[in-house]
C-alpha positions in Angstrom: -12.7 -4.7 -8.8 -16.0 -3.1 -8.0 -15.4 -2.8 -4.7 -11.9 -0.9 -5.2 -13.6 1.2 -7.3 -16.4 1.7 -5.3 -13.9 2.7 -2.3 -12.2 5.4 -4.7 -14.7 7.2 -6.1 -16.5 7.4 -2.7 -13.1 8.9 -1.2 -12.2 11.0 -4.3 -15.6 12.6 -3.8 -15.6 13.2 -0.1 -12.4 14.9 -0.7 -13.3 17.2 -2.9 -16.2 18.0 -1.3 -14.5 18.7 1.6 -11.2 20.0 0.3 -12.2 23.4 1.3 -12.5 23.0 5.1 -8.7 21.6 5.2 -5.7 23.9 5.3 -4.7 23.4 1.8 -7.7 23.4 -0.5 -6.4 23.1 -4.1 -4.3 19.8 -3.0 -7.0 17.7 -1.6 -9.6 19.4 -4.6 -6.9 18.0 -6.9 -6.3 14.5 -5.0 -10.0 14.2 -5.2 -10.7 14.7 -8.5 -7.3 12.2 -9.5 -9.1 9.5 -7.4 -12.4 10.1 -9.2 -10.8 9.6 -12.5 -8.7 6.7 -10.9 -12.3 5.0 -10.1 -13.8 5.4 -13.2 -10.6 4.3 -15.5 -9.6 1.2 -13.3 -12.2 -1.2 -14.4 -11.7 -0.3 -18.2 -7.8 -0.8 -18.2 -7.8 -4.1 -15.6 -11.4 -5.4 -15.9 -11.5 -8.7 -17.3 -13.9 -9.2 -20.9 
């Protein structure tokens, strides 16, 4: 589960960081900032307790 998560926030924040060098900026901004959240909410809604 960490690693998953790892993997998405380190992709949702390369996109965003880069989302401004590709042709349409406010799609990757917003795919990076979904994948972020995605990351961060994963391991409280399928972590085990």
């Amino acid at each position: 589960m960490f690693i998953v998560s790892l993997i998405l926030f380190v992709g949702g924040m390369l996109l965003t960081g880069l989302s401004f060098s590709f042709a349409a900026p406010g799609l990757f901004f917003a795919l990076g900032i979904l994948l972020v959240a995605a990351s961060l909410a994963l391991p409280f809604h399928f972590g085990t307790r």
